[in-house]
N, C-alpha and C positions, 0 to 999 in steps of 0.2 A: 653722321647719319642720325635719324631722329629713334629716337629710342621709344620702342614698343612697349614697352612696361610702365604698369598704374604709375603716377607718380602722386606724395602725400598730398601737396597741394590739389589735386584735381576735387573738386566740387564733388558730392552725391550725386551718385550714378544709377541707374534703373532700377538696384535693389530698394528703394523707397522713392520710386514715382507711383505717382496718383493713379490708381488703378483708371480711372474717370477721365483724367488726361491719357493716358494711355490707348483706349478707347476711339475717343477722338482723334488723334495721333493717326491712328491706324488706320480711323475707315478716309481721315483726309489722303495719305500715305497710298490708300487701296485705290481711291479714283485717280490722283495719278497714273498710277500702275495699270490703267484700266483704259486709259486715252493714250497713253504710252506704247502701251502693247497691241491697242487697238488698231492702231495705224500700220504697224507694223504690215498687217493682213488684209484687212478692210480696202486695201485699194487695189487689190489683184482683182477682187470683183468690177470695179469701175476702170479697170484699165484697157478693155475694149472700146469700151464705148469713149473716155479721153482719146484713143490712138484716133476713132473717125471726127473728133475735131479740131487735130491737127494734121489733115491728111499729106500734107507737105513735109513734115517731118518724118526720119529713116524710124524704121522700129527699135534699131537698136541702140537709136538716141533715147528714144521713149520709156524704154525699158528702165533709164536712168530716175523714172519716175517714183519705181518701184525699188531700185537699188540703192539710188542716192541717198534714201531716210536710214536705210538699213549699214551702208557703208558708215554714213557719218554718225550713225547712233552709237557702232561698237568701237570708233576708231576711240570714240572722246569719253566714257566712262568711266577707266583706269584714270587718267587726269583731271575727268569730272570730280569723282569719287575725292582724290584728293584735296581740290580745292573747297568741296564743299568742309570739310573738315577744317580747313585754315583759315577760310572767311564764313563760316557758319553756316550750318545747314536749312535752319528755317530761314534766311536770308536767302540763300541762293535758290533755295526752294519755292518764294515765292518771288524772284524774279526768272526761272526758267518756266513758271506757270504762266506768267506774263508773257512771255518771250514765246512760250507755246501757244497760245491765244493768238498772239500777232502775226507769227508764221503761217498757221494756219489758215488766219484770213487771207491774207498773201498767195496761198496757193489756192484758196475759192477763189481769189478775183481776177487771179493771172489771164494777163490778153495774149501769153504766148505759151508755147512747149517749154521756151527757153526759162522763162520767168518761175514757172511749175514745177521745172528739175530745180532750182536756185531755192526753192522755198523749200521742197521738200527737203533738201539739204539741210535747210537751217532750219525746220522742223525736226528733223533725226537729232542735228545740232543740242537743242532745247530740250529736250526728250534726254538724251545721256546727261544732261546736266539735275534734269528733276528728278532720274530713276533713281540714284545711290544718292542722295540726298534727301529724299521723300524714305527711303527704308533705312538709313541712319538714323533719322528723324524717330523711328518707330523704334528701332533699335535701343536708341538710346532714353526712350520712354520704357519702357518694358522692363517690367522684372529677369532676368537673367534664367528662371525656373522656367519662365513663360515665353521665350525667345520663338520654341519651336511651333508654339500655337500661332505668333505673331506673323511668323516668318508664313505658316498653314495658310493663314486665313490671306495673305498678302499676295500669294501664289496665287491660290484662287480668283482673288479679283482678274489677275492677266489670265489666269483658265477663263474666265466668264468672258472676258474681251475674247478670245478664241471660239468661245460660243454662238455669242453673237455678232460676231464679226462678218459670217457672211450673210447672216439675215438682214441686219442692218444695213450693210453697205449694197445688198442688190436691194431692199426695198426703197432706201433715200436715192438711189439710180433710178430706179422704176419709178417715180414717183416725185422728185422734183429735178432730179438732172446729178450729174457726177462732181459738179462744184459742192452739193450740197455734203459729202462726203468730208472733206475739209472742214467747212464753215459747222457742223454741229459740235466741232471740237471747241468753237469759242463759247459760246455761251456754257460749257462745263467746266472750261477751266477758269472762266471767271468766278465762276459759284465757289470753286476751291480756295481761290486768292484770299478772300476774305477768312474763312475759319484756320488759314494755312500761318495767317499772320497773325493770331492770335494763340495758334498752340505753344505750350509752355515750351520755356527756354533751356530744355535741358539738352539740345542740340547743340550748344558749345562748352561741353567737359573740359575742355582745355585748349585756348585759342594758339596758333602757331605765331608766334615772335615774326616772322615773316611770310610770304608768299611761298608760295613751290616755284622751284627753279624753272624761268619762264623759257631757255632755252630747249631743259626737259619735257618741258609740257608739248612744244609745239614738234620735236623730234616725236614724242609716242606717238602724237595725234594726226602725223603727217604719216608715221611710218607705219600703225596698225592701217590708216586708211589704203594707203595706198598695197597692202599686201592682201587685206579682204577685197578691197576693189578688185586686186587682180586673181585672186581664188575665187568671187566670184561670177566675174564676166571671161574668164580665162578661156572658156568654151566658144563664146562668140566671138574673142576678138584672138583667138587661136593663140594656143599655148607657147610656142613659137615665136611669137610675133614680139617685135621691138618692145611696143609699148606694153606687154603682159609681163617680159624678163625685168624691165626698166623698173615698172611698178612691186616686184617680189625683189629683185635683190637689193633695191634702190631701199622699199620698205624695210627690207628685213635688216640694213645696215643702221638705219636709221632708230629702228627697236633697239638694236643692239646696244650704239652709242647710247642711248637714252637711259640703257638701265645699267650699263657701267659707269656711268656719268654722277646716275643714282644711288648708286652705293657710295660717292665720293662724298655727294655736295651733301655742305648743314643741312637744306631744305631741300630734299630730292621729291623727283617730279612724279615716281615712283615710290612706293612703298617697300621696296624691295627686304625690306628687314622683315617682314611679316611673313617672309616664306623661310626665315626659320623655322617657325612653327610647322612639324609637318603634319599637323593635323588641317591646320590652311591651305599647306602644299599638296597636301591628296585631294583637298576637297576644290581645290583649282584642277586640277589634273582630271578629278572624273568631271566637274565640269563642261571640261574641253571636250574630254571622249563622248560625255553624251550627249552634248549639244552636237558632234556629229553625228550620230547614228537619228538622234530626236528629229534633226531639222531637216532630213534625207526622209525619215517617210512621212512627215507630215505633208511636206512638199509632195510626197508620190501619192499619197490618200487620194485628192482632188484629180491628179493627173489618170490615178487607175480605175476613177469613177466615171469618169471622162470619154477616156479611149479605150477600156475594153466593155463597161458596162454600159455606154452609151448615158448617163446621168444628164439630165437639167441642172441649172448651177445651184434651184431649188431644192432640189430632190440630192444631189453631193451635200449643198448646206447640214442637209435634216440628218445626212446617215453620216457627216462626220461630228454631226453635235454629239453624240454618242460616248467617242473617245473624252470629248472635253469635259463631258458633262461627269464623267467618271475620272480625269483628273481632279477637278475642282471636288470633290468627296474626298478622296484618299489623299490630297494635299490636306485637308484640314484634319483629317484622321490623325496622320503620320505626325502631324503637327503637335498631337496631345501624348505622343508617348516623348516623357521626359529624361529617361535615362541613358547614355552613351552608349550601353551593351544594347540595349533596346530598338534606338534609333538605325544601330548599324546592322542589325540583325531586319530590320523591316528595311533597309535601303539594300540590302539582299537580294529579300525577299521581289522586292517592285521591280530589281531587275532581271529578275528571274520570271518574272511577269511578263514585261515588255519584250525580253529574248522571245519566249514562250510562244508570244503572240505573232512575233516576227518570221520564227521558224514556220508557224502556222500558216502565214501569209506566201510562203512559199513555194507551198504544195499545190497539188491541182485542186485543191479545194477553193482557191479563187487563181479560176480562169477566164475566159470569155464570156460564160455564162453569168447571170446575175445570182447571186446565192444573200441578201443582205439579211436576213433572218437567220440564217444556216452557219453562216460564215464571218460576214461582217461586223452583225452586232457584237455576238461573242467574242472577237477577236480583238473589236475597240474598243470595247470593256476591259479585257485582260493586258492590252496595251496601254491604254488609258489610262488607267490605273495602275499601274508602276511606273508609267512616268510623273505623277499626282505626286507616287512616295519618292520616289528617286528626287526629284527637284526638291523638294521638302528638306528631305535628309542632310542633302549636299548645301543646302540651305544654310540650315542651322550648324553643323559643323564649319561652314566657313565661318559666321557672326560669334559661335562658342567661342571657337579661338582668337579673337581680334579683338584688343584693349577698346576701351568704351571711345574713346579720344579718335580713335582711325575706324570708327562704324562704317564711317562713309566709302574713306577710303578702299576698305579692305572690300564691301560690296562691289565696288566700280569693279574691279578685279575680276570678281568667279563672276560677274554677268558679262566680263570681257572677253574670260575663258569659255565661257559656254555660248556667247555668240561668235567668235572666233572658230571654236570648234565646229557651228552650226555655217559656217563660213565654206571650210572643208565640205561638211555634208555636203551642202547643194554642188562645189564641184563633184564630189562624187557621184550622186547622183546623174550626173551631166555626162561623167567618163564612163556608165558603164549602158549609159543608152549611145552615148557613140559607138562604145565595141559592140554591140548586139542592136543593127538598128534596124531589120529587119522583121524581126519576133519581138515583137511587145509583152505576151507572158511571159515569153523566158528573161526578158529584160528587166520587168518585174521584179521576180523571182530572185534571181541575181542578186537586186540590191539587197531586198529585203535577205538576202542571207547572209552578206556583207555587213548590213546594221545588226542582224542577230550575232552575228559575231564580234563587235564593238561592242553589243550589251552583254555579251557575259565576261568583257574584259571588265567591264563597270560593275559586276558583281565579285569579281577576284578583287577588284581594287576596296570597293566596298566591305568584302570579307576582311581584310586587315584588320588585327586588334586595335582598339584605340590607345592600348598603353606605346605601341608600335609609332603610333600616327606623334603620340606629343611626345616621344623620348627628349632631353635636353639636347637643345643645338649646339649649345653655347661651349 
C-alpha cells in the first residue's frame, strides 16, 4: 500500500511557494472550477428548448442530457484525483482542459440526441479529470497557513458559476440558440490552456514509480457510475426494475472489490490509506451527509419557485442568486479563519445556519403565496451562507490532513463523497414527492424538514474535537 507520510526525499512543498505563483495558480485553478461547475446547472435552463429539437426522442432518454455529465463526473474523481497525482497534475490539467474544450464542441455541433448524451458524458468525463487536479495544482502552490483562504476563494468561483448559471444560460438560449450553451465553454478553456501550462511545477512533490492499478481504476469508475446512475434515475426507471437493482448491486460489488483490491496492490486505484486519518474520514463523511441535504434543496429552490409561486425562469434566476451570492461571501470569510478550534467552531456554526433556514422553510411561512422579501430573501441568505462556511470548512479539513504528494488524490475523494451524497439527495427528493403527490406544500415541507435534520447531523459531526478527528490510527 502506498504510504501516506512525507517522505525526506520529496521536493519543497507549499510552505515556501511563491506567493506570486500561488496566485496565479489559483485564479487559473478557479476558472476551471467555474466551467466545471457551470455545467453542471446551466443546462437545466436549455433543456426544454433541446427536448423540442429532438422531438422523436423519449424524455426520459433526454434527461440523460442532464444526468449523463453529472453521473460520469462523480463516477471518475476518486480515480481521477489519483492519477493526477501519479502522472502529474499540471499535465493532466492541461490535457483535461483540452479534452474539455473539445467535448464541448462536440455537444454544440451534435446532429443528434444520441451524439449530445455521448458528449456530455465525456464532458462530465473531462471535467472529474480537471476538478481534483486543477485544486491539487492550488493546493500544492499554497502556503499550508493559507490553505483555507485557497480552498475560500476556490469555492467561490463554483458559487459564482451557481450565480450565474441561470442568467447566462437563459440569456445565450434567448439569444443565439441552446448549442450556444456548449460552445461558450470553448473559447474559456482555451484562454486557460495556455497560463495552465506555464504554472510552476510544484504539482509533482513526488512522482509514483507506476500507474494506479488499471483494474482498480476502471471497477470504481464503472461501479460509482453505475450506483449514482441508479440512485439517480431510480425514480424514473422504478426502483424495482431489473435494470435499477442490476445497476446498485452490480455498482456496489464492483466499489467494494475495488477498494479491497486497494488496500492490497503496491499502486492502488484508491487511496484508501488516507482514511486512517480521521480527520479525512469525518470530513468525507460530512461531505456525503451534506452534499445530501445541499443537493435536495437546491434542486427544490427552482422547483418551489415554479409550482407554488408561479416564477419566470427569470424572475427564480434573480431570487435564487440570493442564496449563491451569500455562499460566495462566507466561503471566502470561513476561508481566512486559520485555526482548527476556529474552523470547527464556524463549521457549526454554517450548519446551524443552513438547518435554521431549512426549518424555516417548512413552516407556513412559505406557502402558496409569494412572500420573496418576507420569507425568501432572508431565509437564502441564512441558508446561503452556511453552506458558503460548511463547504469551506469540510474543505480545508480534508487538504489539512492529506500529505502534499496525494493533494489530488485525497480531493477526488470528499468531491466524490459529496456528490455521491448529493446523488442520494436528489433521490430523496424524488421519494418523498412520490409519497405526498397530491399537496405540494406539504411536499415541500417534508423535505425541507428531512434536509434540516441531515444538517444538524453535519453539525454534531462537525462539533467533534479535532484532537478526536486526528487520534493515531496506526
Amino acid at each position: 500500500m502506498t504510504d501516506v507520510s512525507a517522505r525526506p526525499e520529496d521536493p519543497p512543498t507549499s510552505t515556501t511557494a511563491d506567493t506570486g505563483a500561488a496566485g496565479r495558480t489559483l485564479a487559473v485553478a478557479s476558472g476551471a472550477a467555474f466551467i466545471a461547475f457551470l455545467d453542471l446547472s446551466v443546462v437545466n435552463i436549455a433543456f426544454p428548448t433541446i427536448a423540442t429539437t429532438y422531438p422523436g426522442t423519449p424524455t426520459n432518454t433526454l434527461t440523460w442530457i442532464v444526468s449523463g455529465y453529472a453521473v460520469a463526473f462523480a463516477a471518475l474523481l476518486t480515480p481521477a484525483g489519483r492519477l493526477a497525482d501519479a502522472l502529474g497534475r499540471r499535465r493532466l490539467f492541461a490535457l483535461a482542459l483540452a479534452g474539455f474544450a473539445l467535448t464541448s464542441l462536440l455537444c454544440g455541433l451534435a446532429p443528434g440526441a444520441g451524439w449530445l448524451i455521448a458528449g456530455r458524458v465525456l464532458q462530465g468525463m473531462t471535467a472529474a479529470f480537471m476538478v481534483p487536479a486543477a485544486l491539487g495544482l492550488v493546493l500544492a502552490a499554497t502556503p499550508r497557513e493559507k490553505i483555507g483562504s485557497a480552498i475560500g476563494a476556490w469555492s467561490a468561483a463554483g458559487g459564482f458559476a451557481a450565480v450565474v448559471g441561470p442568467a447566462v444560460g437563459g440569456a445565450l438560449v434567448e439569444s443565439l440558440g441552446w448549442r450556444a450553451v456548449f460552445l461558450v465553454n470553448v473559447p474559456i478553456a482555451i484562454a486557460l490552456i495556455v497560463p495552465g501550462l506555464r504554472l510552476p511545477v510544484v504539482d509533482d512533490t513526488r512522482r509514483d514509480s507506476a500507474l494506479p492499478d488499471p483494474v482498480g481504476i476502471l471497477a470504481v469508475a464503472l461501479g460509482l457510475g453505475a450506483v449514482i446512475a441508479a440512485v439517480t434515475e431510480g425514480q424514473s426507471w422504478g426502483w424495482t426494475a431489473p435494470g435499477t437493482l442490476l445497476a446498485l448491486i452490480g455498482g456496489t460489488a464492483l466499489v467494494v472489490f475495488a477498494l479491497v483490491r486497494s488496500t492490497r496492490h503496491p499502486e492502488p486505484a484508491v487511496a484508501v490509506s488516507l482514511w486512517r486519518n480521521r480527520q479525512f474520514a469525518f470530513a468525507n463523511a460530512g461531505s456525503f451527509l451534506f452534499g445530501a441535504t445541499m443537493f435536495a434543496w437546491l434542486l427544490a429552490g427552482p422547483m418551489f419557485l415554479d409550482t407554488l409561486w408561479g416564477y419566470s425562469v427569470l424572475e427564480s434566476a434573480a431570487a435564487l442568486t440570493v442564496g449563491a451570492v451569500a455562499a460566495m461571501v462566507t466561503s471566502v470569510l470561513a476561508g481566512r479563519i486559520t485555526t482548527p478550534q476556529g474552523q470547527r467552531w464556524a463549521g457549526v456554526v454554517g450548519a446551524l445556519m443552513y438547518t435554521a433556514a431549512l426549518v424555516w422553510m417548512s413552516t407556513d411561512a412559505f406557502g402558496p403565496d409569494p412572500a420573496l422579501w418576507s420569507a425568501w430573501v432572508p431565509a437564502g441568505l441564512l441558508g446561503g451562507g452556511g453552506i458558503g462556511i460548511v463547504i469551506t470548512v469540510l474543505g480545508t479539513a480534508a487538504a489539512s490532513s492529506v500529505p502534499p504528494q496525494q493533494f489530488a488524490a485525497g480531493i477526488g475523494m470528499t468531491v466524490t463523497a459529496r456528490q455521491g451524497g448529493g446523488a442520494l439527495g436528489v433521490a430523496m427528493l424524488a421519494a418523498v414527492f412520490t409519497a405526498v403527490p397530491d399537496d405540494a406544500v406539504r411536499a415541500f415541507h417534508t423535505l425541507f424538514t428531512v434536509c434540516a435534520v441531515i444538517g444538524v447531523a453535519v453539525a454534531l459531526l462537525l462539533a467533534v474535537p479535532s484532537h478526536a478527528r486526528t487520534a493515531d490510527q496506526s
